[in-house]
KOLFIMI-788821 format. One line per 5 residues: number of its first residue (from 1); their letters; for each residue x, y, z of C-alpha. Coordinates in steps of 0.5 Angstrom, whole numbers, plus 2048, in hexadecimal, padded with zeros to 3 digits. Example, Ala and Ser with C-alpha at 12.3 -4.5 7.8 and 13.67 -1.06 7.14 Angstrom:
BEGIN
1> AS> 819:7F7:810 | 81B:7FE:80E
END
This chain:
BEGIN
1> XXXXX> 941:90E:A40 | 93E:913:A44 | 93E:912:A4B | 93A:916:A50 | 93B:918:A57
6> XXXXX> 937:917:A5C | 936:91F:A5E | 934:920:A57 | 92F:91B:A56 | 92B:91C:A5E
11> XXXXX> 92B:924:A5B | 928:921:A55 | 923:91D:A59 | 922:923:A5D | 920:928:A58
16> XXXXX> 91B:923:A54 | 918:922:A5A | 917:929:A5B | 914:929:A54 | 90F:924:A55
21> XXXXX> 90D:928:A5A | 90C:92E:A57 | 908:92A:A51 | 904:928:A57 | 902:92E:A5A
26> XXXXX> 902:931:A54 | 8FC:92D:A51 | 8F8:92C:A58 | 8F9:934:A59 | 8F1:936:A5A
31> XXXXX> 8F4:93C:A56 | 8F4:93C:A4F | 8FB:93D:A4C | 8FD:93D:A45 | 904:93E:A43
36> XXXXX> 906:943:A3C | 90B:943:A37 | 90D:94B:A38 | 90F:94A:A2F | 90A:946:A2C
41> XXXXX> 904:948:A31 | 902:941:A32 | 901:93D:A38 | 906:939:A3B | 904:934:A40
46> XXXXX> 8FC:935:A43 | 8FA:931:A49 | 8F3:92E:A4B | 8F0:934:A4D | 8F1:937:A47
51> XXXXX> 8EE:931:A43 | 8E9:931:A47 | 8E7:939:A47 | 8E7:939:A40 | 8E5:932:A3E
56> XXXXX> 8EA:92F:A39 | 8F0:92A:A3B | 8F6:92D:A3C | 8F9:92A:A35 | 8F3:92F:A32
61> XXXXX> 8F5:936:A36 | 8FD:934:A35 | 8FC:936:A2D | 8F8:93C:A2F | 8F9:943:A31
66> XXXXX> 8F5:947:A36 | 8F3:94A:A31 | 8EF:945:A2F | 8EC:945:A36 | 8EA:94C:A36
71> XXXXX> 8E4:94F:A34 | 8E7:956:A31 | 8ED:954:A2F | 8EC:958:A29 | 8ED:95E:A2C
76> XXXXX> 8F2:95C:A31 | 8FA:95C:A31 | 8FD:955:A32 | 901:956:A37 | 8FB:95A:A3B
81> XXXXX> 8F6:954:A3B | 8FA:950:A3F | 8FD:955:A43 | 903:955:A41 | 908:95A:A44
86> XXXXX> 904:95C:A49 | 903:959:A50 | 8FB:95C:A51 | 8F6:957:A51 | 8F1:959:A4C
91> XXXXX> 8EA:956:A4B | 8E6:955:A43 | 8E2:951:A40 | 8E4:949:A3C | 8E1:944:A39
96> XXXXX> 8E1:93E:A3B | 8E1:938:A35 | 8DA:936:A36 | 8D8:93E:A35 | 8D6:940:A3C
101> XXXXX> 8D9:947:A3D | 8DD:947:A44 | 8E0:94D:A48 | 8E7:94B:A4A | 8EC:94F:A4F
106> XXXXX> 8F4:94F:A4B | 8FA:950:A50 | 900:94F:A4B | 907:94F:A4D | 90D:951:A47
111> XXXXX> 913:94C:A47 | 918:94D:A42 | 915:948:A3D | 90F:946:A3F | 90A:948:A43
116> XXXXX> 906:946:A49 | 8FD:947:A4A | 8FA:946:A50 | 8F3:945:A4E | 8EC:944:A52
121> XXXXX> 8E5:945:A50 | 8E1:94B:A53 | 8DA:94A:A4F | 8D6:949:A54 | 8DA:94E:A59
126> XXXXX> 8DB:954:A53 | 8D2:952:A52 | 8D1:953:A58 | 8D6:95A:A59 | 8D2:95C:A53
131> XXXXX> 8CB:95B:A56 | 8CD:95E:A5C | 8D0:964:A59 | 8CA:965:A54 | 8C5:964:A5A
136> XXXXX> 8C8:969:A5D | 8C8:96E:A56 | 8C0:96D:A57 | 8C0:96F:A5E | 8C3:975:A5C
141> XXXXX> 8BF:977:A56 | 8B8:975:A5A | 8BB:97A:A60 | 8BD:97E:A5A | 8B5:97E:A57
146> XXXXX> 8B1:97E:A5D | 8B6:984:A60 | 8B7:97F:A67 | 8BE:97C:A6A | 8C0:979:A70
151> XXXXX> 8C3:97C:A76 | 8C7:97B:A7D | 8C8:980:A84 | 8CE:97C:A88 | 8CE:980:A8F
156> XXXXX> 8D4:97E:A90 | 8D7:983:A8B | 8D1:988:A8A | 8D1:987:A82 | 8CC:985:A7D
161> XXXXX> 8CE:980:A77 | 8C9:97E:A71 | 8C9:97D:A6A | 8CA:980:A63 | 8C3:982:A64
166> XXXXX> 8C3:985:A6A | 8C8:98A:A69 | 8C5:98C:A62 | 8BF:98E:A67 | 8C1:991:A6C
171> XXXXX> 8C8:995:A68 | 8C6:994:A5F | 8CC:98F:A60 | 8CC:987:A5E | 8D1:987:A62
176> XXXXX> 8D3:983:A69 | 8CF:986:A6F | 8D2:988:A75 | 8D0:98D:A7A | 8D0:98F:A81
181> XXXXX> 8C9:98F:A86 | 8CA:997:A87 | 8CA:997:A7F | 8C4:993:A7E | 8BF:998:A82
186> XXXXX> 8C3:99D:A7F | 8C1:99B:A78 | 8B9:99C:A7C | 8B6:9A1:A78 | 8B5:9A5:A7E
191> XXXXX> 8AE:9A5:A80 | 8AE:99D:A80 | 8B5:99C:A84 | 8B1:99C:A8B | 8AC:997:A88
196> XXXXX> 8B3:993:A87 | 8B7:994:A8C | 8B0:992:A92 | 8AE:98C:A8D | 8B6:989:A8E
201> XXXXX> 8B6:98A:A95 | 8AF:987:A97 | 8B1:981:A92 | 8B7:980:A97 | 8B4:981:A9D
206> XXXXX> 8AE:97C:A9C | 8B2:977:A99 | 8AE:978:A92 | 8B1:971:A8D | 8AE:976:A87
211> XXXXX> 8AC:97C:A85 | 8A9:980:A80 | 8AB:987:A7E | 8AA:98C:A79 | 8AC:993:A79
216> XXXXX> 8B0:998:A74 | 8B8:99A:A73 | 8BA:99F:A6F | 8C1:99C:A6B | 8C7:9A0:A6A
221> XXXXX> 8C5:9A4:A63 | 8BE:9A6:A67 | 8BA:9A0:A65 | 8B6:9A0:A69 | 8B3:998:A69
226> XXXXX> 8AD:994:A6D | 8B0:98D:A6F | 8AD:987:A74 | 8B2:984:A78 | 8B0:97D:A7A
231> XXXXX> 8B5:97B:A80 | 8B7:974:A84 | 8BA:975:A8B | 8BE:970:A8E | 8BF:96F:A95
236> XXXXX> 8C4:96B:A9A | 8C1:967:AA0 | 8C2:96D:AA5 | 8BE:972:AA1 | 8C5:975:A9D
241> XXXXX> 8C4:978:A96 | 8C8:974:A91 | 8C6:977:A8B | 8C1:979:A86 | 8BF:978:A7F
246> XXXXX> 8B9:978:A7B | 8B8:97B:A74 | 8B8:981:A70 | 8B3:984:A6B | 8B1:98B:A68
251> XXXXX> 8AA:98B:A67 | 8AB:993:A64 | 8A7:991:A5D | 8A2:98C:A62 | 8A1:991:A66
256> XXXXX> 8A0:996:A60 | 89A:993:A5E | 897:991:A64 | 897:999:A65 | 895:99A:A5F
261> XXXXX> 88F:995:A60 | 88C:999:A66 | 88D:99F:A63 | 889:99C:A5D | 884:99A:A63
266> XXXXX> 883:9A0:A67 | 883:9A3:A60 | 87D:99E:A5D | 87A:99F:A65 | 87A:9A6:A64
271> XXXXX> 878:9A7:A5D | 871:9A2:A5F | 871:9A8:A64 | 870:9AD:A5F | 86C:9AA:A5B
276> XXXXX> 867:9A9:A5F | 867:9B0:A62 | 868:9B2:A5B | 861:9AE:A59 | 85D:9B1:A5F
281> XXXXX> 85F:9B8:A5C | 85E:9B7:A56 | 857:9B4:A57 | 856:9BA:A5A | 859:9BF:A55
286> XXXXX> 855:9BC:A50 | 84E:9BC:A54 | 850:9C2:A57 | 84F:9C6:A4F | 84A:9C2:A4E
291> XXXXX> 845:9C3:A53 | 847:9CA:A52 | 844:9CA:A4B | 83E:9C5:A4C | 83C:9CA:A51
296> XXXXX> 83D:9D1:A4D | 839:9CE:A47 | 833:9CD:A4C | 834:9D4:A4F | 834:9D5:A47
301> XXXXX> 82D:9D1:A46 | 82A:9D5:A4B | 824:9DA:A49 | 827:9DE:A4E | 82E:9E0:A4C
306> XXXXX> 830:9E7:A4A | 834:9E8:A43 | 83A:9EB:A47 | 839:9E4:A4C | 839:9E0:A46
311> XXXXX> 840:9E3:A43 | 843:9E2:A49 | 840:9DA:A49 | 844:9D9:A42 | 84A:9DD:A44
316> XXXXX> 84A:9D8:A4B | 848:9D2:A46 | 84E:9D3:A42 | 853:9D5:A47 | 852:9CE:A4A
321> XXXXX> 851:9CB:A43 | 859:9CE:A42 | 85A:9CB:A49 | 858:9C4:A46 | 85B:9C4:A40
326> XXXXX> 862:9C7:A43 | 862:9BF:A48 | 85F:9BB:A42 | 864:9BE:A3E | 869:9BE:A44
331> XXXXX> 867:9B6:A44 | 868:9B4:A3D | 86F:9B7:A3C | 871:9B5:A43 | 870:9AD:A41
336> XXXXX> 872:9AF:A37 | 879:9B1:A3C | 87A:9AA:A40 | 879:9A6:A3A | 87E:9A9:A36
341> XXXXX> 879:9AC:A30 | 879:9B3:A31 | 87C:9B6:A2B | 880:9BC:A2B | 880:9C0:A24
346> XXXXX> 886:9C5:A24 | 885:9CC:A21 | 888:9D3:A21 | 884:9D7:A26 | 886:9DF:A26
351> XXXXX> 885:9E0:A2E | 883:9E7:A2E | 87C:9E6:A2A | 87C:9DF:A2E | 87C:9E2:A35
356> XXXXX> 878:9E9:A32 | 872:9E3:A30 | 871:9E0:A37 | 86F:9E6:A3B | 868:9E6:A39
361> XXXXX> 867:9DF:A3A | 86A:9E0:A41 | 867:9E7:A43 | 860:9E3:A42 | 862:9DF:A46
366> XXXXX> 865:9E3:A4C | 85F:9E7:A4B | 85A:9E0:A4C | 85E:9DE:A53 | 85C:9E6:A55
371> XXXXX> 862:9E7:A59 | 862:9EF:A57 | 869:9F1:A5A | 86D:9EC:A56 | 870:9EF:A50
376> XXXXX> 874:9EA:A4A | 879:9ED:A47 | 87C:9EB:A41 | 883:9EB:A40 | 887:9EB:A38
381> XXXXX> 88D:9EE:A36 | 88C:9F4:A32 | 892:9F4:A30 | 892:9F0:A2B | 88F:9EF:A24
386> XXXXX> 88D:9E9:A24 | 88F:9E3:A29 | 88E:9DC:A27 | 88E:9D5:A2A | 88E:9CE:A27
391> XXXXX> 888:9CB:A2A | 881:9C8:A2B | 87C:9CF:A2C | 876:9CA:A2F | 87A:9C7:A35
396> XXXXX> 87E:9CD:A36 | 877:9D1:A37 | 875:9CB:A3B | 87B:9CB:A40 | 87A:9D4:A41
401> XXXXX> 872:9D2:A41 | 873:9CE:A46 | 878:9D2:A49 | 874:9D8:A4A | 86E:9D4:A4C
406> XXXXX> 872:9D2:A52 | 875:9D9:A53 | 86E:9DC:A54 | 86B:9D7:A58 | 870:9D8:A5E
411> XXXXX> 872:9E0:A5D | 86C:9E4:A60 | 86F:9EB:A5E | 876:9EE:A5B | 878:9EB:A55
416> XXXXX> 879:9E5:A50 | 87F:9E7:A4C | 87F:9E2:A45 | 883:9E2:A3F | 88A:9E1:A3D
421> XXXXX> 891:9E4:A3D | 897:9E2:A38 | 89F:9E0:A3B | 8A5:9DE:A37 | 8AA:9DA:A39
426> XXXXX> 8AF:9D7:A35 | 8AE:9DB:A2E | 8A6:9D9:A2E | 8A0:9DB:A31 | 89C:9D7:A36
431> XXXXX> 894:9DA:A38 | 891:9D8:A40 | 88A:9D9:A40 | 888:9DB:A46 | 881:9DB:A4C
436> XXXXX> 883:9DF:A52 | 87D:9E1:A56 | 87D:9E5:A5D | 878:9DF:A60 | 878:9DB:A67
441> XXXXX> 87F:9D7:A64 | 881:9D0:A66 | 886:9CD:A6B | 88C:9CA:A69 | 88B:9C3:A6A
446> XXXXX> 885:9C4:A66 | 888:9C6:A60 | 88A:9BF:A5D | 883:9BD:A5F | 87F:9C1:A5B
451> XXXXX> 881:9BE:A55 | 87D:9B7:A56 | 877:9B5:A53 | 871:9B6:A58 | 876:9BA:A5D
456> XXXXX> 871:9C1:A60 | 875:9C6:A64 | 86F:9C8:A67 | 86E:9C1:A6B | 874:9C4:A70
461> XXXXX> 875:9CC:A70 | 870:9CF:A6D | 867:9CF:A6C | 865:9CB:A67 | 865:9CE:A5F
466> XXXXX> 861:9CA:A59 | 865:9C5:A55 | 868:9BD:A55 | 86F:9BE:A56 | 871:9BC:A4E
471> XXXXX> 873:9C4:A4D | 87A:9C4:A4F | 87C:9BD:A4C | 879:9BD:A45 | 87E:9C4:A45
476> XXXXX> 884:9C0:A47 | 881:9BA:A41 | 881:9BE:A3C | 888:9C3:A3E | 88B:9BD:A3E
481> XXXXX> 888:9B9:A37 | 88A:9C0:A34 | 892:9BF:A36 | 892:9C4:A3C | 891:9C5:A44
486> XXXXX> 88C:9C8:A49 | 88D:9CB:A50 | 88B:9CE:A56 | 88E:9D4:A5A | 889:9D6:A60
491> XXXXX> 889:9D8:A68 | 883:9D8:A6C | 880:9DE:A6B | 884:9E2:A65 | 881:9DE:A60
496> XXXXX> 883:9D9:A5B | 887:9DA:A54 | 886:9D4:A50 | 88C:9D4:A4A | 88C:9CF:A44
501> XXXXX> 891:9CF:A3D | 892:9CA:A38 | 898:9C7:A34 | 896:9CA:A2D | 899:9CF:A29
506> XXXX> 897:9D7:A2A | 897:9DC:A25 | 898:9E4:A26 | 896:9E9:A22
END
């Protein structure tokens, strides 16, 4: 017969009264708690909450293990999914019996032969974390994409702080941004700091709850950006700055545009301006010729003419009849250029019969204008044998036609030296053709002009002379469709030497 004592039986009662608290605070725990055969993997006791997160009975979870609960266990460590030997909470996604995926958080505590998780649900928590986390990568890339970020100026520290976005403005670095006052107006391209400066200060004294401003700074690699800086200021009750904030936007490639916008519009304003200046001239320089003709035929028709007034009337009739037919032509290439249909037809022209063939032509010519003290000079290299240059023969006697047409219209004596001279660099030649006159000349800010369609010098700086002003810009068309450059050295009153090459193969012989 066993017989028990007293002490014995009141620590039995003792601890069985311990246990059932135990069991008790166990399965009311808000917490799901599952214990874990450390051998088999397999839970061994799971209280309420656990049955409820997961929706089986506790008899249903007590045959299974946590990897039947998770959704990745195929690619996990046993003991990692519950936790094991680790204190660290970790967060992963599990499924529920009816399916449902749930985002728990796992604390599990590592015991000799068991272990113990705490378990909670953070589905809605972890949605949530997420939303935000992802609200704040979109903000992000929509500061990133529209080139603006967020900004704040305490005056208590003197510092500037701002986004991702604004450091990548103000220093081409996605990194935090802080800086002082003093680095701000420094940052300032120099012709815009004392607009900043004076626009901040006015904002403070009058109180101003917003302003808007728009200025340039120059970044540390010497990009030199146009940024709008919208700002809110915050008061206190006594009129005391408190802070400053607002947001920041490079408008580099905005501004760029509207620009090039205005440019576009004083260009087509311009451009409607010469045209119109071009159709007065024109109409006047083909009435001008033909009113001429119309009268010398009369003059022709008269019982009175002599013979020797009558050569003189043909020889007016077709100088004026070249000088219409010269605009006509001029008008006619002018527009083939501006629609892309002037061909070009390559050959091997020799340089030296090619200048020799022109002087007839042009001495004609000079003779026509009557300048009697102005001499043409061709110039080749007689050195050579032959001199050859891959190019189209017609446009090329165009441009030196138009050239020397030019050249004795505003040189009233001296010289009008043309032809070319020959150069080598890099083991192959290279031909620059050239018009150098001893005329009026042209002032240097006029020398880019020159070059426009309908554009006269004359309007400025010198009497008026014959033409449209198509001349010089069907030569600069045409060396340009022919691979090459034209420009001009000239200064008031030494004469203007107008040079041109091409990019195509030379031959000496």
């Amino acid at each position: 017969m066993i017989t028990l004592s007293s002490g014995s039986l009141f620590k039995r009662i003792l601890a069985r009264a311990a246990f059932n608290r135990y069991r008790q605070v166990f399965d009311m725990a808000g917490y799901a708690i599952m214990l874990i055969d450390n051998d088999t993997n397999r839970y061994i006791k799971v209280n309420r909450a656990a049955a409820e997160l997961f929706g089986y009975t506790g008899e249903e979870l007590e045959k299974m293990t946590p990897l039947d609960l998770f959704t990745d266990n195929e690619t996990v460590d046993p003991l990692s999914v519950s936790g094991a030997k680790t204190e660290e909470s970790i967060i992963r996604p599990a499924r529920r019996k009816d399916g449902k995926i749930i985002t728990i958080k796992v604390q599990t505590s590592y015991q000799e032969q068991f272990h113990v998780s705490l378990i909670s649900d953070v589905t809605e928590e972890y949605r949530i974390r997420r939303a935000l986390e992802l609200n704040e990568e979109r903000l992000r890339e929509a500061q990133r994409i529209g080139r603006f970020g967020w900004w704040e100026y305490r005056p208590e520290t003197n510092r500037y702080i701002g986004s991702e976005e604004i450091s990548r403005i103000f220093n081409d670095d996605p990194s935090n941004l802080s800086f002082s006052y003093q680095d701000n107006i420094s940052y300032t391209h120099p012709e815009d700091r004392s607009y900043l400066i004076s626009a901040i200060e006015d904002a403070i004294e009058k109180k101003k709850e917003s302003y808007s401003l728009t200025y340039r700074i120059i970044t540390p690699k010497g990009t030199v950006k146009a940024i709008t800086v919208n700002s809110n200021v915050k008061f206190d009750e006594n009129g005391r700055l408190l802070y400053r904030y607002g947001t920041c936007q490079d408008i580099t490639e905005t501004q760029k545009i509207v620009d090039d916008l205005i440019a576009a519009r004083r260009q087509a304003e311009e451009s409607d301006r010469l045209k119109t200046t071009f159709l007065a001239n024109f109409s006047h320089e083909i009435r001008t010729p033909l009113n001429a003709m119309l009268g010398f035929l009369n003059i022709l028709t008269s019982m009175d003419t002599t013979e020797q007034e009558k050569e003189e009337m043909v020889r007016l009739i077709e100088v004026n009849s070249q000088r219409l037919l010269r605009l006509i032509n001029d008008m006619i290439d002018m527009s083939r250029i501006e629609s892309n249909s002037m061909e070009i037809k390559y050959i091997n022209v020799e340089m030296n019969g090619f200048v020799n063939s022109m002087v007839s032509s042009f001495n004609h010519e000079l003779e026509a204008s009557g300048k009697k003290n102005l001499r043409l000079i061709p110039v080749i290299d007689k050195s050579k044998t032959a001199v050859y240059q891959y190019i189209d023969e017609l446009r090329l006697s165009q441009i030196f036609s138009n050239l020397v047409s030019n050249a004795i219209k505003f040189t009233d004596q001296g010289e009008i030296r043309y032809g070319y001279r020959i150069s080598r660099t890099e083991n192959r030649y290279a031909i620059t053709y050239f018009v150098t006159d001893t005329g009026v000349g042209i002032r240097p800010e006029r020398l880019d002009d020159i070059f426009l369609p309908f554009v006269q010098y004359w309007n400025e700086d010198v009497p008026k002379v014959q033409g449209a002003g198509l001349g010089l810009p069907i030569c600069k068309r045409l060396t340009e469709l022919m691979k090459g450059r034209i420009w001009v050295e000239s200064l008031p009153g030494k004469g203007s030497s107008f040079l041109f090459s091409f990019n195509t193969p030379v031959m000496i012989e």
